[in-house]
LUMFIMAR-162759 format. One record per residue (C-alpha): residue in three letters; x, y, z. Coordinates in steps of 0.25 Angstrom, whole numbers, plus 5000, padded with zeros to 4 digits. Layout:
<pts>
ALAXYZ/...
</pts>
This chain:
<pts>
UNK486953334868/UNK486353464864/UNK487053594867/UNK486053694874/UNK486053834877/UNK485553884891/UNK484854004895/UNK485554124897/UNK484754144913/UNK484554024922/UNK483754044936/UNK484453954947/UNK483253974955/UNK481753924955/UNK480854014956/UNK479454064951/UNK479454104937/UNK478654204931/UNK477954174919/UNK478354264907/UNK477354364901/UNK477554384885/UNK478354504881/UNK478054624874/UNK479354684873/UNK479954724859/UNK480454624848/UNK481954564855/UNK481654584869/UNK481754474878/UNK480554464889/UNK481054394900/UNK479954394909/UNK480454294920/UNK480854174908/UNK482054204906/UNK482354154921/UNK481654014918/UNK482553944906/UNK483254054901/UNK482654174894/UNK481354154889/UNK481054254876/UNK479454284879/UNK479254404868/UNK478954274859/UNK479754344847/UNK478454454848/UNK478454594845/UNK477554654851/UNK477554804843/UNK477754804830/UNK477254674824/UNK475954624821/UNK475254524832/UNK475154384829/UNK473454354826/UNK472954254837/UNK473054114833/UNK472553994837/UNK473753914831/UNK475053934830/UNK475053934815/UNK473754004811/UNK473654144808/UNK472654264804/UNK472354254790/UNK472554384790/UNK473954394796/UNK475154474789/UNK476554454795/UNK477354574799/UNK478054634789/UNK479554604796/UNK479254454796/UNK479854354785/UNK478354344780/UNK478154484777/UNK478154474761/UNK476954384763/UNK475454434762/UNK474554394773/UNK473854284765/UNK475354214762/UNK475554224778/UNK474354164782/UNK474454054771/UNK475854034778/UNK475654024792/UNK474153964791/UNK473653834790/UNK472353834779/UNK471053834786/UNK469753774782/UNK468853894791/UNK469453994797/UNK469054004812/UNK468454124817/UNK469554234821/UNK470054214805/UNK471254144811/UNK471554024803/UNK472053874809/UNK472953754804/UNK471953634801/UNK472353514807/UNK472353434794/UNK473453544789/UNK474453514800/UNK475753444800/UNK475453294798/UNK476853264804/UNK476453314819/UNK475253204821/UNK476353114827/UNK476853214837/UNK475353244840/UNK475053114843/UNK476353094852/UNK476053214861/UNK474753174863/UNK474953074875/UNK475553194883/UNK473953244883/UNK473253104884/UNK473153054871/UNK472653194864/UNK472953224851/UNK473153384848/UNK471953454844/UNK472053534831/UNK472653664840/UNK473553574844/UNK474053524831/UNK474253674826/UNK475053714837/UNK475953574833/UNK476153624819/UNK477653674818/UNK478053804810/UNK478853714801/UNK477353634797/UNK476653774795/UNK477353834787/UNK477553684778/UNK476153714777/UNK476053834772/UNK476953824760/UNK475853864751/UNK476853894741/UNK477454024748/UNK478654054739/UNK479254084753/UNK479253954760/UNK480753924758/UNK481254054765/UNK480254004777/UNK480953854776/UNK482253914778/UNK481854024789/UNK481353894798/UNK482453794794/UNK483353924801/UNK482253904813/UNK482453754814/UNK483753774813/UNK483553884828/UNK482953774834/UNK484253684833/UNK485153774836/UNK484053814848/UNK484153664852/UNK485653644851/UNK485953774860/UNK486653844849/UNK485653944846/UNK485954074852/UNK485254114864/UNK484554234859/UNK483854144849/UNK483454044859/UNK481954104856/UNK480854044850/UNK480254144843/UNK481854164837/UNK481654024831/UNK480454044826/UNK480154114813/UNK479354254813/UNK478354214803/UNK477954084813/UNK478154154825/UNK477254264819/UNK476354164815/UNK475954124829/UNK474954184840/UNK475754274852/UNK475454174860/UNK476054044853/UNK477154134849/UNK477254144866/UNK477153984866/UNK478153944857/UNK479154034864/UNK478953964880/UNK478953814871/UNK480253864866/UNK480653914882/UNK480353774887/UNK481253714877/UNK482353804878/UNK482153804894/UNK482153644893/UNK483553654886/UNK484153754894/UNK483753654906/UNK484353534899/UNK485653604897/UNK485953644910/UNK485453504916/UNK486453474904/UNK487553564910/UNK487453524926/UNK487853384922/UNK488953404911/UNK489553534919/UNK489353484934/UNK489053354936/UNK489953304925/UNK491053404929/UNK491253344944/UNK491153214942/UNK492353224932/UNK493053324939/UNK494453284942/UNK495053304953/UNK493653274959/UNK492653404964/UNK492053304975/UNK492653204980/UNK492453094982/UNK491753014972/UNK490552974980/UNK490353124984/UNK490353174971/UNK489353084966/UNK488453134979/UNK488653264977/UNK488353264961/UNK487053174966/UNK486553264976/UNK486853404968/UNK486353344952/UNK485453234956/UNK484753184946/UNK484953314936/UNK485353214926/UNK483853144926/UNK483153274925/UNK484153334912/UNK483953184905/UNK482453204906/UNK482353334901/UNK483453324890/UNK482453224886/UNK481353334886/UNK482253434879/UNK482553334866/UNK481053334864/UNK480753484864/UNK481753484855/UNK481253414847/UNK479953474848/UNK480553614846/UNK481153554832/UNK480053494827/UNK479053604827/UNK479753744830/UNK479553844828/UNK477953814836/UNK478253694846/UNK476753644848/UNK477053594862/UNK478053554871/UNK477153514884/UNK477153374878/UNK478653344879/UNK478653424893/UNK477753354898/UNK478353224894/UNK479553244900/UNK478953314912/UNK478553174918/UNK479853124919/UNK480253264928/UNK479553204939/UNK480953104946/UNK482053184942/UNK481553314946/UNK481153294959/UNK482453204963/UNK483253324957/UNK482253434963/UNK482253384977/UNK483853384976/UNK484153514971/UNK484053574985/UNK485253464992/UNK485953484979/UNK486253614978/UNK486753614994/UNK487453504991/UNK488153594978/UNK488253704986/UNK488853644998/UNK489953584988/UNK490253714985/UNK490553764998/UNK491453655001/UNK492153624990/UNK492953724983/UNK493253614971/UNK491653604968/UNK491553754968/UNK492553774960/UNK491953674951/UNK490553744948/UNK491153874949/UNK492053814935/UNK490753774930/UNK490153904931/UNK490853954922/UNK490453864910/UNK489753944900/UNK488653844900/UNK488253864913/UNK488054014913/UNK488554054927/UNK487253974934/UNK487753894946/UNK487453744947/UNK486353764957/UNK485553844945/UNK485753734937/UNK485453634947/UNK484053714950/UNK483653714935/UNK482953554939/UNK482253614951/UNK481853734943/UNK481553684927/UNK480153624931/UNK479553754936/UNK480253834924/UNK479653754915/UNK478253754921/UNK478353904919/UNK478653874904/UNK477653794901/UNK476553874909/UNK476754004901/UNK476853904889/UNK475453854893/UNK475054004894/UNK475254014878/UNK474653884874/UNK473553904865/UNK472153824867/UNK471953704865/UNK473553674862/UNK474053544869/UNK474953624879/UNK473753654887/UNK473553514891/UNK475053484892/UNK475753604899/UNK474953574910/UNK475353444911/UNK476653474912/UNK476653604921/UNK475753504932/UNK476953394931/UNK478053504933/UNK477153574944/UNK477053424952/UNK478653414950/UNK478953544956/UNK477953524969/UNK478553374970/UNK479953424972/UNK479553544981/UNK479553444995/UNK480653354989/UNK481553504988/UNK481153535001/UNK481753425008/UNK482953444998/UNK482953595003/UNK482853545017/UNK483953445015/UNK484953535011/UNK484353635023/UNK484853525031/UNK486153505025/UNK486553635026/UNK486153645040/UNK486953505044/UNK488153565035/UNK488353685043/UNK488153625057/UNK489253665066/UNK489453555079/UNK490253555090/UNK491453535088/UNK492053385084/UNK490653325083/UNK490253255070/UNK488853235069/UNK488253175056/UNK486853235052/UNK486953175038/UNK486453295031/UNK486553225017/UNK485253115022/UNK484253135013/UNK483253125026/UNK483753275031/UNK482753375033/UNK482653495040/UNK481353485048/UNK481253605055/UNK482153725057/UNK482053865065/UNK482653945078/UNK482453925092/UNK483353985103/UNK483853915115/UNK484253995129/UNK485453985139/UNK486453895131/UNK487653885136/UNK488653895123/UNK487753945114/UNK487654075109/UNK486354155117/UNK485954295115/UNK486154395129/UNK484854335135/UNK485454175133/UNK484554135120/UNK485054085107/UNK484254065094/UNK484853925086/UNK484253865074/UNK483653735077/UNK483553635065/UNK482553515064/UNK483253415055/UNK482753275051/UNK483753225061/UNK484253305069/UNK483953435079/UNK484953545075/UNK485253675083/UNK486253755078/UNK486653905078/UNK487153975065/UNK488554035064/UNK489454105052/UNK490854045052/UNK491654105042/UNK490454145033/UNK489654025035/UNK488453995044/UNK488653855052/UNK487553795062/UNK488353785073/UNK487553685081/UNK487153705095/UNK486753565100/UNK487153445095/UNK485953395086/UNK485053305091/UNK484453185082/UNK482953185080/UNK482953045087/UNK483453105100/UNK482653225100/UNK481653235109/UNK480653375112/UNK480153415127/UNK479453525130/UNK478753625119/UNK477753685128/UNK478453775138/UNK477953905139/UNK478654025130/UNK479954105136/UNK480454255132/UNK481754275126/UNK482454395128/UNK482654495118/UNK483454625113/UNK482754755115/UNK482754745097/UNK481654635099/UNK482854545096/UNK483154405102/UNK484654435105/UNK485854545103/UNK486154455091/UNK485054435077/UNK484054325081/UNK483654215072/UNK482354185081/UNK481054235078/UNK480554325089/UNK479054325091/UNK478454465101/UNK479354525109/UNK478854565124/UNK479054675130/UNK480354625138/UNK481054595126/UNK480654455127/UNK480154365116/UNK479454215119/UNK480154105113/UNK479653965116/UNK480553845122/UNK480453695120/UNK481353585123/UNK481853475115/UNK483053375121/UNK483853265117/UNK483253115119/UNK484553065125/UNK485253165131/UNK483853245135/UNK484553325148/UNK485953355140/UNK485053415128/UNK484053475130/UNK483453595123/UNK482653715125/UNK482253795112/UNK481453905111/UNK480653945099/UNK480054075094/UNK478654035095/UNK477753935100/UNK477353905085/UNK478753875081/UNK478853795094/UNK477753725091/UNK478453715076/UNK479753655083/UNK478853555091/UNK478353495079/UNK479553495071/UNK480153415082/UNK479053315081/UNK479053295068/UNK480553295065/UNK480753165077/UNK479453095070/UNK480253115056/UNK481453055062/UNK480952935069/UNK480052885059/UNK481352895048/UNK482152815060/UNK481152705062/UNK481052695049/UNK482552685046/UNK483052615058/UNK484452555055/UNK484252475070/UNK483152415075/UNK482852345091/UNK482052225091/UNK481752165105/UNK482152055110/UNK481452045123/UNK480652165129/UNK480252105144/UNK481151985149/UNK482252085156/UNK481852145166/UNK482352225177/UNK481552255190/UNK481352415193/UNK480452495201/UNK479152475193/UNK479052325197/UNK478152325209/UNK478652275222/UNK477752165223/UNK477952095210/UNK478251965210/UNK479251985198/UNK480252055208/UNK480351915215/UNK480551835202/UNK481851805197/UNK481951815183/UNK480951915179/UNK481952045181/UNK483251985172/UNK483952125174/UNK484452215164/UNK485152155150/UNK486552175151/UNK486952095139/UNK486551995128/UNK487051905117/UNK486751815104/UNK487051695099/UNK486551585091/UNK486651435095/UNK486151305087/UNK485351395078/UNK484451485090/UNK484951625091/UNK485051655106/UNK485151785114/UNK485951795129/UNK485451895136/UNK486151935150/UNK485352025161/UNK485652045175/UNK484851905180/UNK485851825169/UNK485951795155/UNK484751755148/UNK484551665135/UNK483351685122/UNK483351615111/UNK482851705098/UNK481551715092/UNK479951725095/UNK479751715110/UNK481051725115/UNK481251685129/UNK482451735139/UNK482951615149/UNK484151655158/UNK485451555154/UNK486551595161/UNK486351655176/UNK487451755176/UNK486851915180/UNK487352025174/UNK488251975164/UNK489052095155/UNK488952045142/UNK488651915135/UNK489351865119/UNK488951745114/UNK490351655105/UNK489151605095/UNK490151505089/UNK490951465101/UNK489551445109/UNK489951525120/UNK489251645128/UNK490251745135/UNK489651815147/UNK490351935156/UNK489851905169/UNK490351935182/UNK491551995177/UNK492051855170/UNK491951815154/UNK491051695153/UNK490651575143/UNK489651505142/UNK489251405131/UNK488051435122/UNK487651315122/UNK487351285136/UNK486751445138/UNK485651375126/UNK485551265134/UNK485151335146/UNK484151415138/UNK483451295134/UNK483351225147/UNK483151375154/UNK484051365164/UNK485351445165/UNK486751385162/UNK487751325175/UNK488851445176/UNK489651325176/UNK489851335161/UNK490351475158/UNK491951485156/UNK492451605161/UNK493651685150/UNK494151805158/UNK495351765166/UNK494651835179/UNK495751935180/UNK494552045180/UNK492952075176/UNK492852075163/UNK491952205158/UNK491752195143/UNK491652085132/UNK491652085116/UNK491651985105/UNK492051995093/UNK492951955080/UNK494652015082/UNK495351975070/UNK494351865066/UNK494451805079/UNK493051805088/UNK493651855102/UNK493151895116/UNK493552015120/UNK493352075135/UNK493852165145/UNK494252125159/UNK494452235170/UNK495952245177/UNK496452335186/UNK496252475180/UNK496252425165/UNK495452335158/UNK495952215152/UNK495552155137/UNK495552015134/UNK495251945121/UNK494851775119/UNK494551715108/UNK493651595108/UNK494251475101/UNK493451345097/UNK492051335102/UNK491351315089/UNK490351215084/UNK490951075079/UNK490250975071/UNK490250835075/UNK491150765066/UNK490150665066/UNK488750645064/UNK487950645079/UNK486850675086/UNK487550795095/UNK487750905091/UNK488851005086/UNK489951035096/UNK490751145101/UNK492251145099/UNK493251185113/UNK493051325114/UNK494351405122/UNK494451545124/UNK495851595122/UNK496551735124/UNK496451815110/UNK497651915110/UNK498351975123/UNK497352065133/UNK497652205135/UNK497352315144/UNK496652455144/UNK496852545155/UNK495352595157/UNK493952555156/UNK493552475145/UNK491852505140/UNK491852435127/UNK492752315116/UNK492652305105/UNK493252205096/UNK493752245082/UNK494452185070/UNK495952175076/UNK495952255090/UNK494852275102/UNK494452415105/UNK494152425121/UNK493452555124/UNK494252605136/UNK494152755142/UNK493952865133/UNK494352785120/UNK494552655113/UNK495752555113/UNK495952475102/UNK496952345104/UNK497252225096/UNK497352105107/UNK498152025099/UNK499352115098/UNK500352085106/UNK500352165121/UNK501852245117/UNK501252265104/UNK499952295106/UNK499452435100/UNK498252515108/UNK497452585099/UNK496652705106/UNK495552755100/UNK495352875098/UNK496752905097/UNK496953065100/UNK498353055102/UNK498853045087/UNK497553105082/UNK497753135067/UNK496953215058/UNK495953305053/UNK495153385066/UNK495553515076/UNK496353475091/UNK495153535096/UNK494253425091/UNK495053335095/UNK495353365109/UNK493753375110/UNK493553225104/UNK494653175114/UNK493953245125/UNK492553195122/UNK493253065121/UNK493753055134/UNK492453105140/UNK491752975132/UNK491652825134/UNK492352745122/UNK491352635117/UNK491952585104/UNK492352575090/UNK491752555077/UNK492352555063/UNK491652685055/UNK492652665042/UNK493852625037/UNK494752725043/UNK493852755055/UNK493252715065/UNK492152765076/UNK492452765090/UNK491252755100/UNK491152845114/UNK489852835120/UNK489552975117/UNK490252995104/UNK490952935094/UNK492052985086/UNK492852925072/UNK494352885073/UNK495252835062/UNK495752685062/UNK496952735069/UNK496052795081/UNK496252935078/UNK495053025079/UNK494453065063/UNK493453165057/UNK494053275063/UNK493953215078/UNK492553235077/UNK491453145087/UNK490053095085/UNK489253115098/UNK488053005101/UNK486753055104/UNK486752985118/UNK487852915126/UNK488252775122/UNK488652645128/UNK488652545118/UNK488752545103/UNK488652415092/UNK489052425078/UNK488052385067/UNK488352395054/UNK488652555048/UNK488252595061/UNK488752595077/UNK487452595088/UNK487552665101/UNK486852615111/UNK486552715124/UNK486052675137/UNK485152785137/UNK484252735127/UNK484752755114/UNK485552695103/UNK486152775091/UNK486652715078/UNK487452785070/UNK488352785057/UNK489752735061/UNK490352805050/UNK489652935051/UNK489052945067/UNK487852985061/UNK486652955068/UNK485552865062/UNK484852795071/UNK484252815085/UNK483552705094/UNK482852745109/UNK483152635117/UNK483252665132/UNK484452605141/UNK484852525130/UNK486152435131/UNK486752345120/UNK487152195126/UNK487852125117/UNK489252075115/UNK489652055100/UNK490152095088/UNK490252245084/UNK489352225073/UNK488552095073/UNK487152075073/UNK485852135081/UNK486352225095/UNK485552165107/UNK485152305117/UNK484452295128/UNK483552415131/UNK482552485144/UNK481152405142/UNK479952435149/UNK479852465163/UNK478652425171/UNK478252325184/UNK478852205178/UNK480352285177/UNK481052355166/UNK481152275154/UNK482652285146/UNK482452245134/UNK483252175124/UNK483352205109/UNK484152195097/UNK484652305088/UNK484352255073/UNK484852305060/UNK483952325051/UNK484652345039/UNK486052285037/UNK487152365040/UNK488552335034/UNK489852395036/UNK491252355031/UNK492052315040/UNK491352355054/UNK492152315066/UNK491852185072/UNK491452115061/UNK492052035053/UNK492252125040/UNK492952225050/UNK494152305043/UNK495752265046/UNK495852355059/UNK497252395060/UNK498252385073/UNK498252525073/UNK496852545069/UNK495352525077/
</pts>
């Protein structure tokens, strides 16, 4: 790899550059004119005097002069005559054209260039240079071959450009000193003499974009070999762990590598351009432009991630002292010439406009008819099409990282832990601005009772926040809890305008106002114009009223609103994790007030089946079927087009139905007794459509007392029923396991079918008692949680009873760990102010515990973890189901939240009104039957029956209640 030299200035910033105006300052004198900020300094006296000497004659090509022409005296070629000089530097003309100037004929040209001609041709559709075109290709080195003639002093002149050949490698190489990193210093007087003002002005900006093109390269060169290379072998590790590091290096370099391979590429063949014709260099908008079609990918993937990488590098700085002290070390390389990394990360983002500005004043000089007329504009309409493309792609970066920074500094009320995943490359920032708010109680109001907050629009999420400096840095101290856009909901915009007190000053409050005020009145009062927005769930509890400083920016609010909850819905039926197909829409009914008094169907007796209070599957002799009970009895449908419900078993209001698929059995809570029924007769009775004889059933509770609650599920690889049974002031928790019942084959060949073996249910473990109400059970790997007043007990039943360890989760009393008292005396107290619903597994070494207004993490051992923190649901909850990565909350009020176990992060939100889940069975085991509030109208309200549908799948290691669940131990969940 080629050692380089870099320019003594870099600009970390993209601006706009002025172009350079050719100087007339005194021969040495360094005219920076604005270039000297682009790629480093640009030389744009040309190697000119402008006193002194005598002018260069106006030329058409690069090589011919006026036959008259005398160098100076204090050139090389002063011991020449004029005849000798012209015979020199001329090429022999048949005519001279009128001006006396003479011209190269094309015949007299270097033979060896036709090839290159011929391969620069397709850059201009197909054509060939014109004779102007092929003057400007011939190279000092082929003039002055030409013009041997005889000249005695042809030898000195060999060695003088073998010493400027020689310039050019050390140029290339980076070992040339800087001062001579001109082209008019590598170019012999007598040719640089020889040449017009104006080519003399062209070769110099051609010999700027090379240099600028190698300066770029090298630092590309240096951010990978200095930084990149640097953290990933640093040891001990700058960022850990592994996985970070390789994140963070993505999100700060990107794809720098990309864009330095194509233009070390370009690079090679400018030098090789610049070695075979230097000192004039015909063109380089051919190689540019070559390379210029391959900017389009990698620039714009970097470009459009400059803006989230240099937060993410400068957030890395504020909070970790290793990485500061890692690029304050590399600041001090020589190489690097004490620029930062974000100036060298800018040089991408800022190369393409630099390098429009290059070729444009090059453009300026090119003489007419020369190919770069054709060609420079090419290029400058590719770079120009880049740089617009990028602009909305850097916006949404911009906005990205205006998000992050936001999300980064939100301060909420103490313990709760709410997960706006700011790193989602969906975040936007879709509005933004002040609004003030009156009478608050908490808040921080002025002496008339108003307070300004910044209110923030995000893709997601409704912010408002107030900003405070702790310890010199400004947090957003959040004032309401934010509301998802899914539960935001806009009531009134057009109430009339109110006035707002304000100081005597024309100021809003004693205290510096961050509101625009529009006219003041008389009696120090300003209008301000209210609207009010509210929370779809909790519409009384949180409810808003903002006031804004104008009715445009009202109206501004209004339409942000809109668009923002449009946005969100469209990306959320678009990336449903859930959906609810319906099942039946109109067969349950319940009679209400809009069914007239005189219709018959009050009189009928199967019409209004009641509410649905529970439901079932199960598959028999190859038909899926689906039990659904309702407060007229249980009723049967087999699966597919044109489902049909008949009533099979004429028990009302049973509490909750599980189908034993392989021991062919149908449990049924009723009446406060645990029944059985067998599958096969319910089928029959489908069939024949009439319901089962009660005669059947066998009853498995001992009839000590109502049993409340029933589960199913799999307790160290034994399938056992599991149910509560009230006693007097404590609930008592039994466990059967169903032995036998399975299908036999005959053992010899007849016409009747396959039978069922003797099924028995026998006791599985010893009961045991909780001392309080009992909402919820769950059966896990090894043990059973019972969710009991204010928390969960988890107990293995087959421990013996002197034994027998009672795990209480949470456990405050032996609470271990990171976190204040403070927080967690407030997460006891929110506890014992919630109901306990259940558990689910969030990790190895934690585990999600589920209250039906929040939900807080615990260790395997039961002890509170992430600094006692809680995650509050958006509505009250009273039922949840396990699917996959993700737990459900179902809400009676209408709604049904899915979020991340691991994280509580919200991602999905469904609107179903009074919806209830029914079924009885495993944690995480196939579609979730719901029943949910139909239609209401003079036929009754319809409850309809759905199920909840995955619809991509969802896999988690070792989720609880499957079969893959991890080795719970005796003293963990």
């Amino acid at each position: 790899m080629s050692r380089f030299r870099r320019p003594e200035k870099q600009l970390s910033e993209w601006e706009e550059w002025s172009l350079p105006q050719a100087s007339t300052s005194a021969p040495g004198q360094r005219h920076l004119n604005g270039w000297s900020e682009l790629e480093g300094p640009l030389n744009t006296d040309y190697g000119l005097a402008s006193g002194g000497q005598q002018e260069t004659p106006p030329i058409r090509g690069p090589f011919a002069v006026s036959s008259n022409y005398a160098p100076p005296s204090n050139s090389l070629e002063s011991q020449w005559d004029a005849d000798s000089a012209a015979a020199f530097w001329a090429f022999p003309e048949p005519e001279a054209p009128s001006g006396g100037h003479l011209e190269s004929p094309h015949q007299n040209l270097d033979r060896g260039n036709s090839d290159q001609s011929d391969s620069r041709a397709s850059y201009y559709g197909g054509r060939r240079e014109d004779d102007d075109d092929r003057r400007s290709v011939a190279s000092y080195r082929t003039a002055r071959a030409t013009a041997q003639c005889g000249l005695n002093e042809a030898s000195d002149q060999l060695s003088e450009l073998q010493l400027q050949q020689e310039g050019i490698e050390l140029f290339q190489e980076g070992a040339l000193p800087e001062e001579y990193e001109e082209w008019h210093k590598l170019c012999p007087d007598a040719a640089r003499e020889a040449l017009d003002k104006k080519e003399v002005q062209r070769q110099s900006v051609i010999f700027e974009v090379i240099k600028s093109e190698r300066d770029y390269v090298l630092d590309l060169q240096m951010i990978e070999q200095i930084f990149v290379v640097g953290l990933l072998s640093a040891n001990p590790p700058i960022i850990a762990p592994a996985e970070e590091l390789e994140d963070f290096i993505k999100a700060v370099f990107s794809n720098i590598s990309d864009v330095e391979r194509i233009h070390e590429d370009l690079l090679a063949s400018l030098f090789r351009r610049q070695r075979s014709e230097h000192p004039v260099v015909t063109s380089v908008s051919d190689l540019v432009l070559d390379a210029s079609f391959g900017f389009q990918e990698p620039y714009e993937i970097y470009i459009k991630n400059y803006p989230i990488a240099e937060g993410r590098h400068r957030k890395e700085l504020k909070c970790n002292q290793d990485y500061a002290k890692f690029i304050a070390k590399c600041s001090q390389d020589t190489r690097i010439k004490k620029r930062d990394l974000i100036s060298l990360l800018s040089r991408p983002v800022t190369r393409l406009p630099r390098l429009s500005l290059i070729l444009e004043h090059c453009l300026k000089l090119t003489p007419p008819g020369h190919q770069d007329l054709e060609g420079i504009p090419v290029i400058l309409g590719v770079l120009e099409g880049l740089v617009k493309s990028t602009q909305p792609g850097i916006a949404a970066a911009e906005s990205k990282v205006k998000v992050r920074n936001l999300i980064e500094s939100l301060v909420f009320e103490r313990g709760e832990l709410i997960d706006l995943d700011p790193s989602d490359e969906n975040r936007s920032m879709i509005y933004q601005g002040i609004l003030s708010r009156r009478d608050v109680k908490g808040w921080d109001l002025d002496k008339y009772g108003w307070a300004d907050i910044t209110v923030s629009l995000l893709d997601h999420y409704l912010i408002m926040t107030h900003p405070e400096i702790r310890s010199g840095v400004t947090r957003n101290v959040v004032l309401s809890r934010p509301i998802p856009l899914e539960f935001l909901r806009l009531s009134t915009f057009n109430l009339p305008a109110e006035n707002r007190k304000v100081d005597d000053d024309g100021r809003v409050n004693t205290k510096k106002s961050i509101l625009g005020i529009g006219k003041i009145f008389k009696d120090n009062s300003v209008p301000v114009y209210p609207f009010t927005i509210h929370h779809a769930s909790l519409h009384s509890k949180r409810r808003y009223t903002l006031y804004a400083s104008s009715e445009g920016n009202r109206r501004k609010w209004h339409d942000a609103f809109e668009e923002a909850i449009i946005i969100r819905r469209t990306q959320q039926d678009a990336n449903r994790l859930f959906v609810l197909e319906g099942i039946s829409e109109t067969f349950f009914r319940s009679i209400t007030s809009l069914v007239p008094a005189t219709s018959p169907l009050r009189k009928s007796t199967s019409h209004f089946t009641g509410r649905i209070t529970t439901a079932a599957r199960f598959s028999i002799g190859g038909r899926s079927c689906l039990v659904t009970g309702c407060e007229l009895g249980i009723y049967m449908s087999y699966a597919g087009p044109g489902r049909k419900f008949r009533k099979v078993i004429d028990l009302a209001n049973p509490v909750a139905l599980a189908a034993l698929e392989k021991q062919g059995q149908l449990l049924v809570v009723h009446g406060g007794g645990l029944l059985a029924f067998p599958l096969d007769d319910i089928t029959k009775a489908m069939d024949i459509g009439r319901p089962v004889q009660n005669t059947i059933l066998k009853r498995l509770d001992n009839g000590d007392g109502a049993v409340t609650l029933l589960q199913v599920g799999m307790l160290n690889d034994r399938l056992v029923i599991c149910y509560s049974q009230k006693g007097f002031r404590q609930q008592i928790i039994h466990t059967l396991e169903p032995v036998g019942g399975q299908i036999e084959e005959p053992t010899t060949p007849t016409p009747a079918a396959a039978v069922r073996s003797s099924l028995t249910y026998r006791r599985y473990g010893t009961p045991f008692y909780v001392p309080k109400d009992v909402y919820t059970l769950t059966v896990l790997k090894r043990t059973i949680t019972v969710a009991a007043d204010h928390s969960l007990v988890v107990v293995d039943p087959t421990a013996a009873p002197t034994s027998r360890r009672v795990l209480t989760v949470p456990d405050f009393t032996g609470c271990v760990g990171t976190g204040s008292a403070e927080a967690l005396t407030g997460l006891k107290n929110r506890a014992q102010g919630a109901t306990p619903l259940g558990v689910v597994w969030a990790s190895d070494a934690e585990r999600l515990v589920i209250y039906d207004t929040f939900g807080t993490y615990v260790s395997k051992f039961g002890y509170p973890t992430r600094n006692r923190t809680y995650v509050r649901w958006e509505t009250k909850v009273s039922s949840w189901a396990l699917r996959g990565p993700h737990v459900l909350l179902f809400s009676y009020h209408g709604w049904i939240e899915v979020r991340h176990i691991s994280t509580g992060k919200l991602v999905q939100v469904e609107e179903a009104p009074e919806v209830r889940m029914l079924q009885v069975a495993e944690p995480n085991n196939g579609a979730l039957l719901l029943a949910i509030r139909g239609k209401d109208d003079k036929e009754g309200l319809a409850d309809r029956l759905v199920e909840m549908l995955e619809t991509s799948p969802l896999e988690i290691p070792g989720s609880p209640g499957a079969s893959n669940d991890p080795q719970w131990g005796e003293r963990s969940i």
